[in-house]
C-alpha positions, -999 to +999 in steps of 0.1 A: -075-182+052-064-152+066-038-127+057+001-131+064+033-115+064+065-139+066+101-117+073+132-138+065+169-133+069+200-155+056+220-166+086+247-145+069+228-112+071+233-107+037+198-101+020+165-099+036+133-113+027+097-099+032+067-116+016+031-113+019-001-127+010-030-100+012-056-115-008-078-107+017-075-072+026-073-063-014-107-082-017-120-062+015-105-033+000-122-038-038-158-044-016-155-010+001-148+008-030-165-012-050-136-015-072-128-020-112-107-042-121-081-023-130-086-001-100-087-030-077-050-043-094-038-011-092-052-003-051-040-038-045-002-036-059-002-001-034-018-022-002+006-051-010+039-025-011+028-009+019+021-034+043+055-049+031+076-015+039+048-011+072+066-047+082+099-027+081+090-006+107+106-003+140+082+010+158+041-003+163+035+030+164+050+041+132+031+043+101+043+051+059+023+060+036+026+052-004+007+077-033+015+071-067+001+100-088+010+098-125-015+119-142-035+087-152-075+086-149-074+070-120-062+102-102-041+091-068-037+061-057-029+063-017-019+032+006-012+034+043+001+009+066+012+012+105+041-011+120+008-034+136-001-046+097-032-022+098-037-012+062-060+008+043-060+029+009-082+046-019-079+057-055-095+089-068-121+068-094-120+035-080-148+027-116-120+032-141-117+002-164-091+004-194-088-021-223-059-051-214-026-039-222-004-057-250+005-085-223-032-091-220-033-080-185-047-055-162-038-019-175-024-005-142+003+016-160-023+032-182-049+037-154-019+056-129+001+070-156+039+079-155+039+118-157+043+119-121+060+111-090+056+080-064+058+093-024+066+072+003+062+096+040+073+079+069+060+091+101+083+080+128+071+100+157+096+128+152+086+165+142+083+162+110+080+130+087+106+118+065+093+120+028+116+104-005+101+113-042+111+098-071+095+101-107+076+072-118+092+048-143+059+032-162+030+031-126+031-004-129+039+002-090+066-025-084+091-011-106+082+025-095+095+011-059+122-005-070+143+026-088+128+045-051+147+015-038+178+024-055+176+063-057+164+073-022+178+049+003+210+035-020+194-004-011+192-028-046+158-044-040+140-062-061+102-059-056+071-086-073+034-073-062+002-088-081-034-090-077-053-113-097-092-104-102-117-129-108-143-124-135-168-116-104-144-088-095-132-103-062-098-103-055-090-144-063-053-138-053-027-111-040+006-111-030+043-099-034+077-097-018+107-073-012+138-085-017+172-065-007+207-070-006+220-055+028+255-043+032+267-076+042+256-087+005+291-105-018+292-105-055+278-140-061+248-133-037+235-108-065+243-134-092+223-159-070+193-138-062+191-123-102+184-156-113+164-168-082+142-139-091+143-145-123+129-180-125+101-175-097+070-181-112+046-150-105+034-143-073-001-145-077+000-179-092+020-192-067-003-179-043-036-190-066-017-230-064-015-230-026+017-217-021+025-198+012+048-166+015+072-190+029+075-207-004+080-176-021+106-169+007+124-206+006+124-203-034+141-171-035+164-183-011+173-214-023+206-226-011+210-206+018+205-209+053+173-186+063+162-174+097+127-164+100+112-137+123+082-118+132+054-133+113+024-110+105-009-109+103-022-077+081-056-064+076-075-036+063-083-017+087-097+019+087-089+042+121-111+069+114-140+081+142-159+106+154-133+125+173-110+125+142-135+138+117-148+166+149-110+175+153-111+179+114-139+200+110-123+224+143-094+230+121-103+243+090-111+277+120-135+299+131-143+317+101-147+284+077-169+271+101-189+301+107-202+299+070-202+264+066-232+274+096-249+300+079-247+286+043-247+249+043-265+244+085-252+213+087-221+190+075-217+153+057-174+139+059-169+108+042-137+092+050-113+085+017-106+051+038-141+034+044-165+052+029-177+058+067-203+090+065-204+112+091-233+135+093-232+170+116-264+192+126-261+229+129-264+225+164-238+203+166-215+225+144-224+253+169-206+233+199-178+226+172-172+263+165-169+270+203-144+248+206-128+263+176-129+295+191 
């Protein structure tokens, strides 16, 4: 079944709900990459955040981008989503594989670390894009974006993302949600929603036992009077090209590309995204350096 997004409202415009069932661009993602486990939880937690705060967009157009990098071995971790649900990401050594942690689960803290900061960059068409920091609290991902939540834009969110790996290394469930209190939000709507969120069973069993992102939504909700709106459908999906990878190479200048010429005669770019290899002749970097010139 495919991928899908579900944004929900309470009638009151008091707290907003966005969950999301991405089971299958984390397993499309993990077969690219050729993911770990651990780096497949990890990648997948980032694709699940991203294509949440990408459904918060305004604009199609738009596009944010999440990178955790705590100083753990699996280097960055990168997620990118536009406003259409188009997602992609990579980690730095997708083969990284730690020992369970003392839940007995997927190391995800250990592999990113927390000697570092989480970055989300929204690019909203303007100048320049807008970029919040904030250091990370233990790279278990959801509670990094939570305290960003809190510090950068002031919103009390409380964030679940989880990706559960099968013994064959495909991605057997994924998931999460973002839940905020808006301005509108009363007292007792924060009681409610603490223990809402705190009896919800986890989001990849739900999601393993059938459940839809509407039950996530209805169950965190329960009790008030929900308005649902824009349903998704997100995939990973990788925008790179030809053209891109040509305008890449015309940048680095003249002089780069000059002794790329006379050292290398020819050019290999592999995109972060896809693994997509993109091979150059020296003739071909020729025309590239006039055009540089």
């Amino acid at each position: 079944m495919a991928d899908y997004m579900v944004k929900a409202i309470t009638s009151d415009g008091a707290i907003r709900v966005v969950a999301v069932d991405t089971t299958e661009l984390c397993n499309k993602a993990q077969k690219i990459h050729n993911l770990s486990a651990t780096a497949s939880a990890a990648l997948g937690r980032a694709l699940t955040a991203v294509t949440i705060m990408g459904g918060m967009l305004k604009s199609s157009d738009d596009a944010v981008t999440l990178q955790l990098n705590g100083g753990g071995p699996i280097g960055r971790v990168v997620a990118v989503s536009n406003g259409r649900a188009q997602v992609k990401g990579y980690v730095s050594n997708p083969l990284i594989e730690l020992p369970l942690n003392e839940k007995g689960k997927l190391d995800v803290g250990g592999a990113i670390g927390k000697n570092g900061m989480l970055s989300i960059i929204r690019d909203l068409g303007l100048k320049e894009p807008y970029v919040g920091q904030v250091p990370l609290v233990n790279g278990e991902v959801a509670e990094d974006l939570t305290y960003y939540y809190a510090n950068s834009e002031q919103l009390p969110t409380a964030v679940a993302l989880g990706v559960l790996v099968d013994v064959d290394y495909s991605v057997r469930a994924a998931g999460g949600f973002v839940l905020q209190l808006l301005p509108g939000a009363m007292e007792e709507d924060i009681d409610k929603v603490e223990k809402a969120v705190a009896a919800i069973s986890s989001v990849t069993e739900m999601l393993d036992n059938g459940k839809k992102p509407e039950d996530i939504v209805s169950q965190l909700l329960e009790g008030y009077e929900i308005e649902y709106f824009d349903n998704e459908l997100p995939v990973y999906q990788c925008d790179c090209s030809r053209e891109r990878t040509d305008k890449a190479l015309i940048s680095i200048g003249e002089k780069e590309l000059q002794k790329l010429i006379e050292e290398d005669g020819k050019a290999e770019i592999t995109c972060h995204f896809c693994d997509n290899v993109y091979n150059y002749t020296k003739e071909q970097l020729e025309e590239l350096l006039k055009s540089a010139r």
